[in-house]
C-alpha positions in Angstrom: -13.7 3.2 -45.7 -12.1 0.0 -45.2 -9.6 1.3 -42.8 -12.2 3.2 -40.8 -14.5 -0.2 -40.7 -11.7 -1.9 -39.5 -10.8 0.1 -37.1 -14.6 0.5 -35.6 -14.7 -3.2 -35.6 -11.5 -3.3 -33.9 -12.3 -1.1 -30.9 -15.6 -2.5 -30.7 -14.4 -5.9 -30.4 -12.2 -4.6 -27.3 -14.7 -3.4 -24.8 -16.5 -6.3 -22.4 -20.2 -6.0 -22.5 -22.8 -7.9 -21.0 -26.2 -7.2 -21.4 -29.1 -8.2 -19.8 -32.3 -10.5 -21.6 -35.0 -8.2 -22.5 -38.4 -8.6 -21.6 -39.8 -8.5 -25.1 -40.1 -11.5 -27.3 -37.8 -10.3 -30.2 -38.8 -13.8 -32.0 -42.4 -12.8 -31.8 -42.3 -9.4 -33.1 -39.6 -10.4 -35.5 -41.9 -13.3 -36.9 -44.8 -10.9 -37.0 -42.9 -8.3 -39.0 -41.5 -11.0 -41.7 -44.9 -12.0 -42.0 -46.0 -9.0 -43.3 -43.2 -8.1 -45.2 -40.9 -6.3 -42.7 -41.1 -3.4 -44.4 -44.0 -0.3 -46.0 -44.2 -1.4 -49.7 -46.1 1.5 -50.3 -49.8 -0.4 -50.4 -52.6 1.7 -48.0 -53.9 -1.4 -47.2 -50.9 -2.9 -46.1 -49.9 -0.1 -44.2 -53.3 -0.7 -42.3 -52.5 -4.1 -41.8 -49.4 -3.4 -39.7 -51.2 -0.6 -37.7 -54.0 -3.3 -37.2 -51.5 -5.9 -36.2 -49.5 -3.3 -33.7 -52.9 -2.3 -32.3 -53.8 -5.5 -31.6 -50.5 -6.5 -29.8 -50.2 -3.5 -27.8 -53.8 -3.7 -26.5 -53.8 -6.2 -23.7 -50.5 -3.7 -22.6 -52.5 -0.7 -22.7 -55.3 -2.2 -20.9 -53.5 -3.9 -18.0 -51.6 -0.8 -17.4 -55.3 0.9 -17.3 -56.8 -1.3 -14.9 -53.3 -1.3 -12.7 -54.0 2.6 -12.3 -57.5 2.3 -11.3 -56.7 -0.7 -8.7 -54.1 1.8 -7.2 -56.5 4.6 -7.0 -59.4 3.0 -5.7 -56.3 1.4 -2.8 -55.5 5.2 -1.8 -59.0 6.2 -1.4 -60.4 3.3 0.5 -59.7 2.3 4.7 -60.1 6.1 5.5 -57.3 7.7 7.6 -59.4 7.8 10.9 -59.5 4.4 11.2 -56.0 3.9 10.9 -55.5 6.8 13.6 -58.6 5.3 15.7 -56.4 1.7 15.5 -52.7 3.9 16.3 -53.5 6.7 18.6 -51.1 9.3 18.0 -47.8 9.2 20.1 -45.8 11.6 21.7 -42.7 12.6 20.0 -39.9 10.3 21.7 -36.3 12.9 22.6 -34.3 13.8 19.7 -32.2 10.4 19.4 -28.7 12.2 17.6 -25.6 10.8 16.6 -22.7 13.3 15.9 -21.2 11.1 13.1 -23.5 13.3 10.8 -22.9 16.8 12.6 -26.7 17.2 13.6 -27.1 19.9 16.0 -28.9 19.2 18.5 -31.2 22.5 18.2 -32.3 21.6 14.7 -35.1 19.3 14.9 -34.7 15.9 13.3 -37.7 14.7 10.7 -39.9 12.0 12.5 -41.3 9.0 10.1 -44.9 9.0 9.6 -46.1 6.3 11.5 -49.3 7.0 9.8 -49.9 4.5 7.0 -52.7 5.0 4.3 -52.9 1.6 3.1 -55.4 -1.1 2.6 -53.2 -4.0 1.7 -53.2 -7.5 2.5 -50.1 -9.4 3.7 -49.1 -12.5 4.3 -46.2 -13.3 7.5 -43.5 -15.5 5.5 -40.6 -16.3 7.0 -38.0 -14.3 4.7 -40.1 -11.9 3.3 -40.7 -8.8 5.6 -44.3 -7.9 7.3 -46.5 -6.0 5.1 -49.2 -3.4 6.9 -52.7 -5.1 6.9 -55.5 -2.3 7.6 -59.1 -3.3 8.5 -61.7 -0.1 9.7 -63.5 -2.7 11.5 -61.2 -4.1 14.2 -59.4 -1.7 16.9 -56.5 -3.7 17.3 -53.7 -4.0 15.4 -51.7 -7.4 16.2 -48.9 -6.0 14.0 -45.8 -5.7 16.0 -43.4 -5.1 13.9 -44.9 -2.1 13.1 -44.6 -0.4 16.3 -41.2 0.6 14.8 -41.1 1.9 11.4 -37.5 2.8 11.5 -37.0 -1.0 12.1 -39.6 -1.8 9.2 -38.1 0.3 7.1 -34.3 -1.6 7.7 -35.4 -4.9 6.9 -37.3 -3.6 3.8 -34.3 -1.8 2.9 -32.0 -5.5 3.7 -34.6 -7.0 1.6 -34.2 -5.1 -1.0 -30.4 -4.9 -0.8 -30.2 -8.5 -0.7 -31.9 -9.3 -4.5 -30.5 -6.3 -5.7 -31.2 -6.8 -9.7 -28.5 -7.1 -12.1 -27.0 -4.1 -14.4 -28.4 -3.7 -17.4 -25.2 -3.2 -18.9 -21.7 -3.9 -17.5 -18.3 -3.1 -18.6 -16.1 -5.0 -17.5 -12.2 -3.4 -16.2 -10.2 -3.0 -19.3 -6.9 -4.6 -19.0 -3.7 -3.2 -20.1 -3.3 -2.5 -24.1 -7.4 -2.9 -24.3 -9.7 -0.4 -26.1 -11.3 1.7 -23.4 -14.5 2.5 -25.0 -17.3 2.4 -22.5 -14.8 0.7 -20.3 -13.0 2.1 -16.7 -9.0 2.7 -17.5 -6.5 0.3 -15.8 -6.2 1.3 -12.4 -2.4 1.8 -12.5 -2.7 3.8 -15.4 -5.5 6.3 -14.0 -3.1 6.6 -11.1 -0.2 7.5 -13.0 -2.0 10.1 -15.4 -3.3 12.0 -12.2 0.4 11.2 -10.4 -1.4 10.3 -7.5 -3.0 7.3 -5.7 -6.8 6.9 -4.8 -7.2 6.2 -0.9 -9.9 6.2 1.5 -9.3 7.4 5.3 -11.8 6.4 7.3 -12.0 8.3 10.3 -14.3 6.7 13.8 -14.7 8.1 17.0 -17.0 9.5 19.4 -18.2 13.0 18.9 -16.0 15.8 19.4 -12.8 13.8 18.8 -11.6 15.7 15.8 -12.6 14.4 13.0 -14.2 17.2 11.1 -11.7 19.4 12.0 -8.6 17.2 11.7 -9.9 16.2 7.5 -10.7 19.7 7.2 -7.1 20.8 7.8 -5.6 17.8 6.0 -7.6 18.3 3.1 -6.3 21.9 3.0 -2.6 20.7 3.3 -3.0 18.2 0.3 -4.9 20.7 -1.9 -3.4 24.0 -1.1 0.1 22.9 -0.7 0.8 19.9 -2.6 -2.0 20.1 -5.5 -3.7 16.8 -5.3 -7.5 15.5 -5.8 -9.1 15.4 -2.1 -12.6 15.3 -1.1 -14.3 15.1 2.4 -17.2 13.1 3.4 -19.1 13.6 6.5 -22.3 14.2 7.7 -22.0 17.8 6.4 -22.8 17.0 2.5 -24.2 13.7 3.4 -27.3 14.2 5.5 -28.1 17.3 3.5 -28.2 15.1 0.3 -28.0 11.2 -0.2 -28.6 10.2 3.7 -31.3 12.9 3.8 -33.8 9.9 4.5 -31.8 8.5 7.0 -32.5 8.7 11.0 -30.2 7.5 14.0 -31.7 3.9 14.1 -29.3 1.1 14.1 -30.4 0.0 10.8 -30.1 3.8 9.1 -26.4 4.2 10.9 -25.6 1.3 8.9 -27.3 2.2 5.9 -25.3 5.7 6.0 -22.3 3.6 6.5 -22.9 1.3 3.4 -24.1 4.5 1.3 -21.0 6.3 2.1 -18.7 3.2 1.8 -19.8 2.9 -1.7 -19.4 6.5 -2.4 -15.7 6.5 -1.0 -15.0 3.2 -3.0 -16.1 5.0 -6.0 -14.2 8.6 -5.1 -10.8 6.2 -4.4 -11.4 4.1 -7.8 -11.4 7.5 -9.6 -8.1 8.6 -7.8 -8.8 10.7 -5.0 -7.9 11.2 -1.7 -11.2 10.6 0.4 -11.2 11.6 3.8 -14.6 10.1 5.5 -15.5 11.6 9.4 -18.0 9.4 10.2 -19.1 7.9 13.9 -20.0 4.6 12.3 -20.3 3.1 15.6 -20.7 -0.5 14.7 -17.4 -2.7 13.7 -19.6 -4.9 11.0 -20.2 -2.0 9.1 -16.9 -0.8 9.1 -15.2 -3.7 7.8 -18.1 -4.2 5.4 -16.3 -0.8 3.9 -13.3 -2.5 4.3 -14.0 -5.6 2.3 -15.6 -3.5 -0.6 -12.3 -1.5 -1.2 -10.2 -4.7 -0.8 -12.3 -6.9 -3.5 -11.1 -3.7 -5.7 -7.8 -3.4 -4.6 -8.3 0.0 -3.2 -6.0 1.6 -0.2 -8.5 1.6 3.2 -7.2 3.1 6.0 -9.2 3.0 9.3 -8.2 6.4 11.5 -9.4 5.9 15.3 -9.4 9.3 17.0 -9.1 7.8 20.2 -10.2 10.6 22.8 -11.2 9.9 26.4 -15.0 10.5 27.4 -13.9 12.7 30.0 -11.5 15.1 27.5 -15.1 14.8 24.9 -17.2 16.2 27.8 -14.8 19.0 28.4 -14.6 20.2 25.2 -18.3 19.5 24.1 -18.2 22.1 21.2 -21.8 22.1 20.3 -23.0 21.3 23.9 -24.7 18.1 23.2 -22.6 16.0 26.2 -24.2 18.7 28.9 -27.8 17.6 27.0 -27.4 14.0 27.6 -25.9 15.1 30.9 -29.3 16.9 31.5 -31.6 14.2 30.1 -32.7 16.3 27.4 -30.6 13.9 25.1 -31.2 10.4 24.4 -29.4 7.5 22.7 -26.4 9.2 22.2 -23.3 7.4 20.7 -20.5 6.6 23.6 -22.6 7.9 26.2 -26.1 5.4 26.6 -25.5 4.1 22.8 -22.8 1.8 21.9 -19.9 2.3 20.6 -17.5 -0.5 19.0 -13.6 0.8 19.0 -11.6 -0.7 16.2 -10.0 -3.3 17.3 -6.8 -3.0 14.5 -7.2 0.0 12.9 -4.4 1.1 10.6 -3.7 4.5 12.5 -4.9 5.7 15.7 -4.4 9.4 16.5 -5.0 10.6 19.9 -6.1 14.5 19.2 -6.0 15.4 23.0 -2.5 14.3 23.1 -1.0 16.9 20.6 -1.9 20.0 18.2 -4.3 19.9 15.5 -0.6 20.2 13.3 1.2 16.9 14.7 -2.2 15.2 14.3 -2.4 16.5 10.6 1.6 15.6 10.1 1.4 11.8 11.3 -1.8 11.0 8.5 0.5 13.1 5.9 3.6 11.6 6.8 1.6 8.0 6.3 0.2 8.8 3.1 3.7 9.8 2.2 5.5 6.7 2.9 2.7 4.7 1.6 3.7 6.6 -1.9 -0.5 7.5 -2.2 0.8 10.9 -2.7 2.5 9.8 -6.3 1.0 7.5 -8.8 3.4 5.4 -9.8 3.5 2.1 -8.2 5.7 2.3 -4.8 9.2 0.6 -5.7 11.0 1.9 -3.4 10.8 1.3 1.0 8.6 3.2 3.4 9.8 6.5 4.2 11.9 6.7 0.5 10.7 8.3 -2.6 10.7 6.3 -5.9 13.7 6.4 -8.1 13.8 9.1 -10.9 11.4 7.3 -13.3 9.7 5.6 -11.2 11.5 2.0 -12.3 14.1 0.2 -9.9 17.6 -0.1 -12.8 19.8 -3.1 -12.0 21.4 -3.8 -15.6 23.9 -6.8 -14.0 23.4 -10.2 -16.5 21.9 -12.2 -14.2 23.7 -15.1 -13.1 22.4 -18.0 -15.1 22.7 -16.1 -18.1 26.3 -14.9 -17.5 28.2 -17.5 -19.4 26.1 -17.2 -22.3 26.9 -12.7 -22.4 30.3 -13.7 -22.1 30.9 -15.9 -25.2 28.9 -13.9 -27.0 31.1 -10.8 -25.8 34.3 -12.8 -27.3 32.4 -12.3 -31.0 31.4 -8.9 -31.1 33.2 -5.7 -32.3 34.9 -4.1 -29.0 35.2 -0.8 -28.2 37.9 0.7 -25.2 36.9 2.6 -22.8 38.6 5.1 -19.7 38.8 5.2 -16.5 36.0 7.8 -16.1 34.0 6.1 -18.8 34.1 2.8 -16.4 32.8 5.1 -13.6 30.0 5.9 -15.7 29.6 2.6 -16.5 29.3 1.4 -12.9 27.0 4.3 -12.3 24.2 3.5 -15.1 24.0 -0.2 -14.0 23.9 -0.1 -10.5 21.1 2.4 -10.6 22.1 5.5 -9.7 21.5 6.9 -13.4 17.6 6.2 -13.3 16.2 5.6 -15.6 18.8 5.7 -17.7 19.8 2.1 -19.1 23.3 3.6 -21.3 24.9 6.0 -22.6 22.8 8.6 -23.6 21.9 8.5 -27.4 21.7 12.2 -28.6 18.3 12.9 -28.5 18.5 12.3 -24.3 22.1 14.5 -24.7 20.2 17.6 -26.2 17.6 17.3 -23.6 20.3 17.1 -20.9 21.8 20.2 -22.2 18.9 22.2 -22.8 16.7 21.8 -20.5 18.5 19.8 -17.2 16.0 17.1 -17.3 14.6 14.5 -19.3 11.3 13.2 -20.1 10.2 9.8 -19.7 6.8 7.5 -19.8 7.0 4.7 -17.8 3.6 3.4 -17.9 3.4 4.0 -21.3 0.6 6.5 -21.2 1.6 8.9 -24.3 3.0 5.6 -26.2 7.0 7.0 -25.1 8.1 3.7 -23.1 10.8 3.3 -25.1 11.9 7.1 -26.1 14.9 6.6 -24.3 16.1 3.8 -25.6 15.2 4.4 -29.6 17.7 5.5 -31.6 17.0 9.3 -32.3 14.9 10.1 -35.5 14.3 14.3 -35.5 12.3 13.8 -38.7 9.4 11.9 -36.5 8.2 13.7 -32.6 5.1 11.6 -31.4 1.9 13.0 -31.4 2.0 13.0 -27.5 4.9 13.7 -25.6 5.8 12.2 -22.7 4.3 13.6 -19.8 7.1 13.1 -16.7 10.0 15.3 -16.4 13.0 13.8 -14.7 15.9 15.5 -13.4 19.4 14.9 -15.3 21.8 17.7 -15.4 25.3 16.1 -16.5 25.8 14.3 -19.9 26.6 10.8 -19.6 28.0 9.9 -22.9 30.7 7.2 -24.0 33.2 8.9 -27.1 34.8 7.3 -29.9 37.5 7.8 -32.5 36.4 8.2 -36.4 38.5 4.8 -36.3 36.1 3.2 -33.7 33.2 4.9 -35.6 34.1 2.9 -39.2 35.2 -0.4 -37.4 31.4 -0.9 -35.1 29.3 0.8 -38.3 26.4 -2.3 -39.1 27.0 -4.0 -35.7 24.0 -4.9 -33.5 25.8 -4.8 -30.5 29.7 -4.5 -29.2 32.1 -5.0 -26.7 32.8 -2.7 -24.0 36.9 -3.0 -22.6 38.3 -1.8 -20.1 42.2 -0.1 -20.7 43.8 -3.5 -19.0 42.0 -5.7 -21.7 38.9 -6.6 -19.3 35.4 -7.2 -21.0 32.7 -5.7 -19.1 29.4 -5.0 -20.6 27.8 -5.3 -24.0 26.0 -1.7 -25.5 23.6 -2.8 -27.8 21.8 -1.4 -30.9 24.4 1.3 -31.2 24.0 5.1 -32.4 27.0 7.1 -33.1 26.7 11.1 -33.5 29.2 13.9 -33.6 30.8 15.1 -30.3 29.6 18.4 -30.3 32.3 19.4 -27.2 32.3 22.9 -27.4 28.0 22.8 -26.9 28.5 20.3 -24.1 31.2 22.5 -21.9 29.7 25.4 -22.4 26.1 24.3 -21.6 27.3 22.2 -18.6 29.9 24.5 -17.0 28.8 27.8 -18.5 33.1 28.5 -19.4 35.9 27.0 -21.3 38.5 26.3 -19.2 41.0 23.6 -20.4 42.5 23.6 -16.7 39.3 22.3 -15.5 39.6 18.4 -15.3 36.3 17.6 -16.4 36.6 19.9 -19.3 39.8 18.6 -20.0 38.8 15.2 -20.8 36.0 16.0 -22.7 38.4 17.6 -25.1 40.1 14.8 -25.1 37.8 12.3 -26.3 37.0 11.2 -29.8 34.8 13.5 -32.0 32.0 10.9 -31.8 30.2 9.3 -29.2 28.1 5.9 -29.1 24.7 5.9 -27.4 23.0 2.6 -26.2 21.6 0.3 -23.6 24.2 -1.7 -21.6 24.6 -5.2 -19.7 27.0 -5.4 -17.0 28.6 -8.7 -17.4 29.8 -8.6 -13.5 30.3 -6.2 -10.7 32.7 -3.8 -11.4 35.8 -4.0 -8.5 38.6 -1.8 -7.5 40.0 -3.8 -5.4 41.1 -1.1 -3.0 39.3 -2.1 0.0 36.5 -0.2 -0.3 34.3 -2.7 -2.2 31.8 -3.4 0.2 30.9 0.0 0.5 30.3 0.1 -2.9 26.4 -0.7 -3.1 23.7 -0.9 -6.1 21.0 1.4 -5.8 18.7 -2.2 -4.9 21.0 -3.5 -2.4 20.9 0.1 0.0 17.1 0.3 -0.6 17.3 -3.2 0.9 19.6 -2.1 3.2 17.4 0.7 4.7 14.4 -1.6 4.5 16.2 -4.1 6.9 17.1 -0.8 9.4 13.3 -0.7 9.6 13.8 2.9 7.9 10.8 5.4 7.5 12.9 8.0 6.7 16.8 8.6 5.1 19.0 11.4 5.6 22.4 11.7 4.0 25.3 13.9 4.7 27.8 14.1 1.8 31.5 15.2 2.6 34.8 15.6 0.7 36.4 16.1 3.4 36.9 14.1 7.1 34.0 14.5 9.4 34.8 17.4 12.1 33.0 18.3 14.8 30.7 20.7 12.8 29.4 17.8 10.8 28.9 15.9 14.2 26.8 18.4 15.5 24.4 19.0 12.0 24.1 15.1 11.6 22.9 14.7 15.8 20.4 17.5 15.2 19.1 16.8 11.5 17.7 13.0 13.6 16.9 14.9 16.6 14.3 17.1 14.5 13.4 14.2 12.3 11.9 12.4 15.7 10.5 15.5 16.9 8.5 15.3 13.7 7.2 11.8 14.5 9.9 9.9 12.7 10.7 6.6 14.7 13.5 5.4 12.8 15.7 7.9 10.9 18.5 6.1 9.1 21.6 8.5 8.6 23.1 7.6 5.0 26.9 8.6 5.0 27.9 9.5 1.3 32.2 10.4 1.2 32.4 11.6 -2.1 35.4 10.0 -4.2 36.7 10.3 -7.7 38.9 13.2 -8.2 40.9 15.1 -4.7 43.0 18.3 -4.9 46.4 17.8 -3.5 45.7 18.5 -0.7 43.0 16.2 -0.3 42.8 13.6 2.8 42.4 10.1 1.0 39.0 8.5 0.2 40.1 5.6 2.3 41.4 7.6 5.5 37.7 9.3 5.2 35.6 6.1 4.9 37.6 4.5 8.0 36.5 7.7 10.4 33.4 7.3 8.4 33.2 3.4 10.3 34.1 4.9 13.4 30.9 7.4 13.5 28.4 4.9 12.5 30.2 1.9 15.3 29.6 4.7 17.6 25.8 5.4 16.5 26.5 8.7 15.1 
């Protein structure tokens, strides 16, 4: 019990409440109940005494309730109807005023407001409260003129309103990171990264008949169908049907269905999903008004102008409403003889009359894409590049104020000698292009890598795995909750060791890594040493023993124990062959291709010099990337080097022609 008290408590203590003062007077009723003991004590008469005292508390309530009833009542009943109708004839029906933004057809009659009011009440003209109907049987006039349009009535009753909008009775406030989420909205990041995808609202403006139904329709179908994300569609279609049901085409009602469906997108892209909004929403104000409410909350907001020509609308005129206005039977209609405010900066504009309904899906996909709203981990990496594998940016260079103090404390720790390849791998975990490994794989990650070609990792810390990579291995203990994220990793990146290395490093925190001429480079820390199971890793990575095969062949050759930990690169690892400066960190080319102005990479990998063939493949491989709508493909030339057959042309003869095509823009 103790435990499970504490642990209520705990939580409890976590989530942010604020709540708001009651109207009853808890001191009154709590005196009142003291007074009479608080509690039944089993006496008839005090029992009566309490239902005596309730009685008499609750009576005034009861009564003023009573009397409000009948004063309503006797308001419904009284100023008859026909004196109303004698003071406000009857008009004729004005012409169906329609705005497109909400898919209205034009030969489905729109609801009229009841300019009919049965009321009797009394009001007084202040200055910021709105005019209140005053109804008199006696007099014919009505010298009311802000009633002569309900629809405007009804807008600043409805800004009234909005603008002492009463507090929440309860509110709970955003969690933060490592908080109890009782009651409470999970961490944005987090939310993101369960679902593996971003929340993000497209607004999409423009006159009727530019596209905008049609255009979300088929990008919704793309994200759902083909790439399995959360997407939903706003638009007049489920909107006027619903919670604009009680709107009309009034300025003030266009901006109320703005705000409504502002705050239902802001909601939608909170909870993670892709919200595509076709909306006219004519006026600019209103639009940014969206705008600001998903920017207070951090929340992507794009603003998609379908910018059409009025003449290219009128052609296509799918529902015939442009030939209506045309014929007068149409009035007040957006673009035509009601305004309509283009967005002055909007984030994408797509010009549907100028390509197919595809390329007009492709340039908001290929957006969302580069924006990384398609995956839920924060975007790490530049536009137009996916994150690394893991989702985390690994640079495991000491940095340089620190690099004085790694080496002395290198001097004083147990060393152990690495090879050639070894240093290779090395060089390849810190610099990146292991992610997300940080070291030699302890053997946990090894039997992963063997078994299933991947390994899984929790970034965010969602399961409580952060660190599962970089524990040492315990198969007596599996969490509760895996990890949720798979990540690719085919080839065993392991560091071997002699039973002599084993005994001489067994109690040490951390060691020394060496290279074979002597050279300190990196310090492995919190060590694991495990057998060298050689035969399991050669034949679940190459499928065959072959002692002929190089790769093979050094793995035989290695110690029957290898050493798993994280790793600190004391300083850049050089060959000194002049090829250095090709010789890039996984930060420094993301950098690079962010400097290019890069939304897209392609690489071409060779072993071989770059013939005419390869020419031709890496022209056309940019050539379709622009016909895709890619404005600046960055080629990425990757010679491979490491081991050559005899036959071989050097790595250095290859990188130099490798110069050559990239001075000459190839």
């Amino acid at each position: 019990m103790p435990n499970l008290k504490k642990r209520r408590n705990f939580l409890f203590s976590m989530a942010k409440y604020a709540y708001a003062p009651l109207s009853i007077d808890e001191d009154r009723r709590r005196r009142s109940n003291q007074s009479s003991g608080g509690h039944y004590d089993g006496d008839p008469s005090s029992q009566a005494g309490n239902e005596d005292h309730l009685v008499h508390e609750r009576m005034p309530l009861c009564v003023g309730f009573c009397v409000l009833l009948a004063i309503i009542y006797v308001l419904s009943r009284t100023g008859s109807q026909d004196a109303l109708e004698q003071q406000h004839p009857q008009q004729q029906q004005p012409l169906v005023s329609n705005n497109n933004n909400e898919n209205y057809s034009n030969s489905q009659p729109i609801p009229q407001t009841n300019t009919n009011f049965q009321s009797n009440t009394n009001v007084n003209h202040a200055a910021d409260t709105p005019a209140v109907i005053t109804s008199d049987s006696s007099k014919t006039e009505c010298n009311c003129p802000d009633l002569q349009n309900t629809d405007e009535l009804i807008g600043k009753l409805r800004e009234k309103a909005l603008a002492n909008s009463p507090p929440h009775i309860i509110e709970c406030a955003k969690a933060e990171r490592g908080e109890s989420q009782e009651a409470c909205h999970l961490p944005t990041q987090d939310r993101f990264a369960a679902l593996g995808q971003k929340g993000a609202t497209l607004w999409m403006t423009g006159c009727s008949g530019a596209g905008k139904t049609t255009i979300a329709t088929a990008l919704e179908d793309k994200l759902v169908k083909h790439y399995g994300k959360h997407v939903y569609r706003l638009d007049g279609d489920n909107l006027r049907t619903g919670i604009n049901r009680d709107l009309g085409f009034s300025k003030a009602d266009r901006a109320e269905s703005v705000r409504r469906t502002g705050e239902l997108a802001t909601l939608f892209t909170d909870s993670g999903v892709i919200t595509l909004v076709g909306l006219i929403s004519p006026y600019q104000a209103d639009r940014d008004a969206v705008r600001k409410r998903h920017e207070e909350q951090g929340l992507p907001f794009y603003e998609v102008f379908l910018d059409v020509p009025i003449e290219e609308l009128e052609k296509r005129d799918p529902k015939g409403q442009y030939a209506n206005v045309a014929a007068g039977k149409l009035k007040h209609f957006t673009c035509i003889d009601d305004p309509y405010e283009a967005p002055p900066n909007p984030e994408i504009v797509v010009k549907t009359h100028e390509q197919e309904i595809e390329d007009s899906v492709n340039q908001l996909f290929r957006r969302l894409e580069r924006d990384g709203i398609l995956f839920g981990a924060p975007k790490v990496s530049p536009p137009g590049l996916p994150n690394p594998d893991g989702d985390v940016v690994v640079d495991l260079h000491v940095p340089l104020e620190l690099k004085a103090e790694r080496k002395a404390e290198a001097e004083t720790l147990p060393k152990v000698r690495i090879t050639d390849i070894e240093l290779n791998w090395l060089q390849t975990i810190g610099e990146g292009w292991a992610s997300p490994l940080k070291g030699f794989m302890r053997e946990g990650t090894l039997l992963e890598t063997l078994h299933f070609n991947s390994i899984l990792t929790d970034p965010f810390n969602l399961t409580g795995n952060a660190l599962r990579l970089e524990r040492q291995t315990d198969f007596d203990n599996f969490p509760e909750h895996p990890a949720a994220n798979r990540v690719s990793m085919s080839v065993p990146i392991t560091l071997a060791c002699t039973s002599f290395t084993r005994d001489a490093i067994k109690g040490a925190q951390s060691v020394a890594l060496v290279t074979q001429m002597g050279q300190t480079v990196a310090i492995l820390r919190d060590p694991e040493v495990y057998e060298n199971r050689k035969e399991e890793i050669v034949a679940r990575m190459f499928g065959v023993i072959d002692n002929d095969h190089p790769y093979i062949k050094h793995i035989y050759a290695g110690g029957d124990y290898l050493i798993g930990g994280e790793i600190e690169l004391l300083d850049r690892i050089r060959y000194n062959d002049g090829l250095d400066k090709w010789r890039k960190t996984a930060k420094e080319l993301m950098q690079e291709f962010q400097e290019k102005g890069a939304d897209t990479v392609y690489a071409f990998q060779t072993r071989n010099p770059t013939h005419a063939g390869h020419a031709y493949l890496m022209r056309s491989a940019g050539e379709d990337l622009r016909k895709k709508g890619y404005q600046k493909p960055v080629l990425w030339l990757s010679p491979l080097g490491g081991w050559t057959k005899a036959d071989d042309v050097p790595l250095d003869v290859r990188v130099k022609q490798h110069e050559e095509v990239l001075a000459g823009g190839g």
